[in-house]
N, C-alpha and C positions, 0 to 999 in steps of 0.2 A: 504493500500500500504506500502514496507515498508521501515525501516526509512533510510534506505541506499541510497536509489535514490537521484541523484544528476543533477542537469543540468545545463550546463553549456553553456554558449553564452555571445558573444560582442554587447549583445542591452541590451535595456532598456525596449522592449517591454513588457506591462503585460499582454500581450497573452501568454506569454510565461507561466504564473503559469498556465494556461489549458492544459498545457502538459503532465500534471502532472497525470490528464485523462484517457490520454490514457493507455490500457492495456500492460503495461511493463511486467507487472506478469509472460506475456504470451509471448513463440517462437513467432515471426514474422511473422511464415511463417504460425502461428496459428491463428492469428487476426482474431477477425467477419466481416463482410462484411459491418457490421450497422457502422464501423468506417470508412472503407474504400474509397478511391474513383474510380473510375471503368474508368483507362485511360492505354491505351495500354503501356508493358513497355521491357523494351530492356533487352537485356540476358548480363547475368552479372554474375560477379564469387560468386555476396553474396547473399543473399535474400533480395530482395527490396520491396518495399509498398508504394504506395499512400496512404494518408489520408485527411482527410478534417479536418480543424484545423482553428477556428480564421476569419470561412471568407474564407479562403484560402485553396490550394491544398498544405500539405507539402508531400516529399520526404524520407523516412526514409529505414536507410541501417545496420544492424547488421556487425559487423567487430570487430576487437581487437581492443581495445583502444588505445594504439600508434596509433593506424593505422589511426583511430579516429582522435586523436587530432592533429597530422603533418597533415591528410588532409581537416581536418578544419581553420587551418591557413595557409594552401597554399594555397585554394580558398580564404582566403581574403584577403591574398596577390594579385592576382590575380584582384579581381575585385578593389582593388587599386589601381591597374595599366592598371583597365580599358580593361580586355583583355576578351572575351567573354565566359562566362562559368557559371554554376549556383550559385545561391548564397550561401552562407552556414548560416546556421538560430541556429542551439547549438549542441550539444553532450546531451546523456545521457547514463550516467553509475549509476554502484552501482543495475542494474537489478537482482532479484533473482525471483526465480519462484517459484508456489505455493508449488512444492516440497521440498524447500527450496533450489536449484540447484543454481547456478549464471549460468544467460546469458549472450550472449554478448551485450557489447555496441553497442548504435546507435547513428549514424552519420545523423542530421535532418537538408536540404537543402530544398529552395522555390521551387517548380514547377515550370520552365520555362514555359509560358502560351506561346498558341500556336505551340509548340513546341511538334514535334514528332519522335520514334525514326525511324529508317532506315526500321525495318523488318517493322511497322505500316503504313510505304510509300506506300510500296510493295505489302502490301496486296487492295490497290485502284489500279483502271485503269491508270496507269501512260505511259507518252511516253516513247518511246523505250534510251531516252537517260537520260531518271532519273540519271542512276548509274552514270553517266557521269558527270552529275550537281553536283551530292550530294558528289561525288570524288573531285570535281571544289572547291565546296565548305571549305570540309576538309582539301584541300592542299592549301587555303587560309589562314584558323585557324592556320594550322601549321606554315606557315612565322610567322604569326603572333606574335604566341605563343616563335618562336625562336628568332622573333625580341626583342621581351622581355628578352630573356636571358632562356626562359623556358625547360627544356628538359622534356618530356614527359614521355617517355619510355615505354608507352603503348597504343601506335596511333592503332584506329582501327572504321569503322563504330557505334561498338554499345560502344564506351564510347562515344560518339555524339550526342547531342540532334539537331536537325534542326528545322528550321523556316522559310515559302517561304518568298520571298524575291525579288516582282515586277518581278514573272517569273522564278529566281530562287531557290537558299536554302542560307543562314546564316548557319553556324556553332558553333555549342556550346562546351566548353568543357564541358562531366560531371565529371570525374573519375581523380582526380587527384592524390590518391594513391600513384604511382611512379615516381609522377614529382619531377624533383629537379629545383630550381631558383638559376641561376649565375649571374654573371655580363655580360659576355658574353657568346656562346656556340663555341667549339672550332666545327674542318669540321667534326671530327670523330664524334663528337654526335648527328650534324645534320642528316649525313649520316644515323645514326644508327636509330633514329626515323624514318626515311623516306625507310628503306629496311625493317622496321617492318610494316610500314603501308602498304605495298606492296602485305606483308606477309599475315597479316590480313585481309587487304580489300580482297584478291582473295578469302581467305579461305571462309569468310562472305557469297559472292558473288556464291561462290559454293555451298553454305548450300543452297543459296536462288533458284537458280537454282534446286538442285535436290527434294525441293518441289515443282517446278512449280508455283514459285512465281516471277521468271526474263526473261522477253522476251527473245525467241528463238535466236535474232540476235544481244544479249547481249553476249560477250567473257567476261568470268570474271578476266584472265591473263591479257587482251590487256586493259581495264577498269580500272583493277587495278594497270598495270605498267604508267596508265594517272597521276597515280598521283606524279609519279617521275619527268616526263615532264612537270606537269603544274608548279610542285613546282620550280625548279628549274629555268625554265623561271621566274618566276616571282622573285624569289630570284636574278637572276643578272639583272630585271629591276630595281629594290628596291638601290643593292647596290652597280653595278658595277661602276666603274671611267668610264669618258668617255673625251675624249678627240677631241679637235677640233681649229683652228686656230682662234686668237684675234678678228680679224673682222666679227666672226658668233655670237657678243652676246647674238644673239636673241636664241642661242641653250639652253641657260642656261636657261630662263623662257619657253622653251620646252620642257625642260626635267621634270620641277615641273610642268609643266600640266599634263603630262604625268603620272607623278606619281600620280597627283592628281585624275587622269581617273579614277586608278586604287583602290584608296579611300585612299590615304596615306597621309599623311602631312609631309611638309620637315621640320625639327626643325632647319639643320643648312646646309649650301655647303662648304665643305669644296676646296678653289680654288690656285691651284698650276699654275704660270707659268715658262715656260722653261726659261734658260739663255739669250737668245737671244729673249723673250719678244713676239716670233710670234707665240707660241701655250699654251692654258691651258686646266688645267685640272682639272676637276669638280668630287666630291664625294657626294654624296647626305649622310646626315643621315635623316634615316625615323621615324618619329615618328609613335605616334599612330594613327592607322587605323581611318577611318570614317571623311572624308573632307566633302561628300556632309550631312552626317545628323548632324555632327554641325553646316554646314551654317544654313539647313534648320531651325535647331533649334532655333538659333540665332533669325532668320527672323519670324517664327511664333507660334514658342512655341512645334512643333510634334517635337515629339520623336521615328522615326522609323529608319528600318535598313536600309543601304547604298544604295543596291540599290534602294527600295524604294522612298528613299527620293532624289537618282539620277532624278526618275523619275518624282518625283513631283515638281523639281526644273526645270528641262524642258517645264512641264507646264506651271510652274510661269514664266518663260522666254518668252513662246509664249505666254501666257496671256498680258504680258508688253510687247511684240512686235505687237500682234493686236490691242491692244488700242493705239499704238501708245505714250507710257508714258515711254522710253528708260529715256528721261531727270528727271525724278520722283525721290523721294526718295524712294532705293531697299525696306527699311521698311515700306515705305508707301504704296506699289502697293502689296509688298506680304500679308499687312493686308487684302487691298481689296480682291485680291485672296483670302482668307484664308474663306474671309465670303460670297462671291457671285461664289464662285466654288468649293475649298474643300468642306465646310461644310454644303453647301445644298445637297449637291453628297449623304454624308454621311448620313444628317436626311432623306435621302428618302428612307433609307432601314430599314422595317418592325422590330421592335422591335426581334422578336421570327427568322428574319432572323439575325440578327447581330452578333448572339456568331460563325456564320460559319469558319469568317476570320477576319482578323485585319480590322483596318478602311483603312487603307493605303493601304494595297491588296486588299481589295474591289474598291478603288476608282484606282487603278492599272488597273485591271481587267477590270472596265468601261470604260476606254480609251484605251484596250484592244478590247473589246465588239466591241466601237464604231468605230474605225480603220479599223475592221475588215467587220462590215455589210457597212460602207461608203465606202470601196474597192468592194464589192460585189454589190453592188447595184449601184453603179458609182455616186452616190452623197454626199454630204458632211450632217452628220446627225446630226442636235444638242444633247448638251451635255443629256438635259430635256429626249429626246425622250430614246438615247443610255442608259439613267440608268433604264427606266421604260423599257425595254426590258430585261436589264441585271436583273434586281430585278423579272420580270416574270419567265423569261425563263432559264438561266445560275442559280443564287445562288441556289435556292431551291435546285438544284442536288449536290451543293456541300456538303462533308460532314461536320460534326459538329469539329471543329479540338479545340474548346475554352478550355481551362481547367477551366476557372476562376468561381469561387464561390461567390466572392465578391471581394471588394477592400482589395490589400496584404497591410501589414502593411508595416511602414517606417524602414530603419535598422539606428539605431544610432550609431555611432562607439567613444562611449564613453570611453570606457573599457571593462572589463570581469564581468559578472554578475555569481552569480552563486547561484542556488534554490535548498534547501536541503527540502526533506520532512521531515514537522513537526511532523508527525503521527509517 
């Protein structure tokens, strides 16, 4: 290999000298298959590749090298600030080819496990209102992303990885390329992300249509202007003032429910009252997303996405309201739960079924399942019966959506590592 290659990353992982490995020598788009990992992948302006690497599925993207290193350090800006989007695992440069040519740099990010892109949706039997969701989803990520200060600049279904989400989708960033990070975003650049993704998503949405991969009674104009509508709603439940007279205090811990519904955290209220003392006025700042899966966190250690863990914290709620242990400590009743509901749910699905779904969407699903045949059937079904139904009949048909190959390693965020070939 030769002595030029260089790789460069913020861990300390020594997986990382196995990179070393892999066939640089060689185009990208040239790699053998014996390297490879075989998972569906989204259209993109570079040539991209899975590999298996470490245990792991890495993500590897040939591009210029600025291009490289600004969008390796805005993904970890990004995930320092907790905002959802892929990891970023090193660069490597100093590629020449057997020719003695230089190639270009690659850009190597973790597999989002679980996570699929949009045209890979589309090719499964989905309801008719997927685009709808996955639109839902995206103009989530986007507040998100602009609550952070983040501007985008190039909003569109396939820089998006997804991941369901107790019924829904989670959104991901992958492509941060052309983002730029402020302090704030003034309207012009919100606007301007949000008539590109408009732009985008239709375009996407019509590609998908004219192969006869998007339901007939899918519009892709009227789908893709959802997500002007959804964004905007929810950007002025996020931020707008609201105002209301001194003797409704109760509006103001309605308002952070509210917000909280929506998975937000209020970090401060900012509260003005009038001259004369009979009306104020409330400004919420919002912090970062995900109120219910840090509670749940907190309480028992899962780490899943919002809604998800919306949903499993409803359980834990009805679990401590049938036993009747309201007066309990919360940490002590969601233990119980944790080991006499979640995670008998979970060991009861067949090893060789388990890489289908997450553990959290599977145990979604069965109270899903079971909701469903106890309304059809007019009786109330235990939990026991409801999974050995769903583990029969439902899983097996779903598809294999795992990426994972082993446990991904830890990222250290020590400093900049950087591995020169000895050779």
């Amino acid at each position: 290999m030769p002595s030029s290659l260089r790789i460069t990353a913020a861990t300390s992982d020594p997986a990382l000298l196995d990179l070393q490995d892999l066939p640089w020598d060689t185009s990208l788009e040239d790699w053998p298959g014996s390297v490879l990992a075989a998972l569906p992948r989204g259209i993109s302006r570079h040539v991209v590749r899975f590999v298996r690497h470490a245990g792991a599925v890495l993500a590897v993207k040939e591009t210029r090298e600025s291009f490289a290193v600004r969008e390796y350090g805005m993904l970890r800006m990004l995930k320092r600030l907790d905002v959802p989007c892929v990891e970023p695992y090193a660069i490597v440069s100093g590629r020449v080819g057997a020719d003695g040519e230089e190639l270009e740099p690659a850009l190597v990010t973790r597999h989002l496990q679980f996570s699929l892109p949009y045209r890979a949706l589309f090719s499964q039997a989905l309801r008719p209102d997927t685009a709808t969701r996955l639109v839902d989803a995206l103009a989530v990520l986007l507040v998100r992303l602009h609550l952070t200060g983040f501007f985008w600049g190039d909003v569109s279904l396939s820089n998006t990885l997804f991941r369901r989400d107790a019924g829904e989708f989670a959104a991901y960033l992958v492509d941060a390329e052309t983002g730029e990070l402020h302090e704030t975003l003034s309207p012009g650049q919100r606007e301007y992300d949000l008539d590109l993704a408009f732009t985008n998503i239709a375009g996407e949405l019509m590609d998908l249509a004219s192969g006869h991969l998007l339901d007939d009674v899918v519009d892709p104009i009227d789908t893709a202007r959802h997500i002007t509508e959804r964004y905007r709603s929810l950007w002025t439940t996020l931020t707008e003032a609201e105002s209301f007279d001194r003797g409704d205090r109760w509006r103001v811990q309605a308002r952070i429910d509210r917000l909280n519904e929506l998975g937000f955290d209020v970090g401060e209220l900012a509260i003005v009252t009038d001259v004369g003392g009979a009306e104020v006025q409330i400004q919420p700042k919002v912090v970062d997303a995900g109120h219910h899966s840090r509670r749940l966190l907190r309480l028992t250690g899962l780490d899943v996405q919002e809604n998800q863990a919306r949903r499993l914290l409803n359980d834990l709620d009805g679990y401590r309201a049938a036993a009747d242990r309201q007066g309990d400590s919360e940490e002590i009743v969601a233990h119980d739960w944790l080991s006499t509901v979640f995670e008998p749910v979970v060991r009861a699905v067949p090893r060789d079924l388990g890489r289908k779904l997450e553990q959290a969407e599977i145990f979604h699903e069965v109270l899903e399942h079971r909701w469903y045949r106890s309304e059809q059937w007019g009786r109330d079904i235990p939990l026991g019966e409801a999974v050995q139904m769903y583990v029969e009949q439902v899983l097996p048909k779903r598809r294999d959506e795992a990426a994972l190959l082993g446990a991904q390693a830890g990222i250290d965020d020590t400093g900049p590592l950087m591995i020169t070939n000895p050779d």
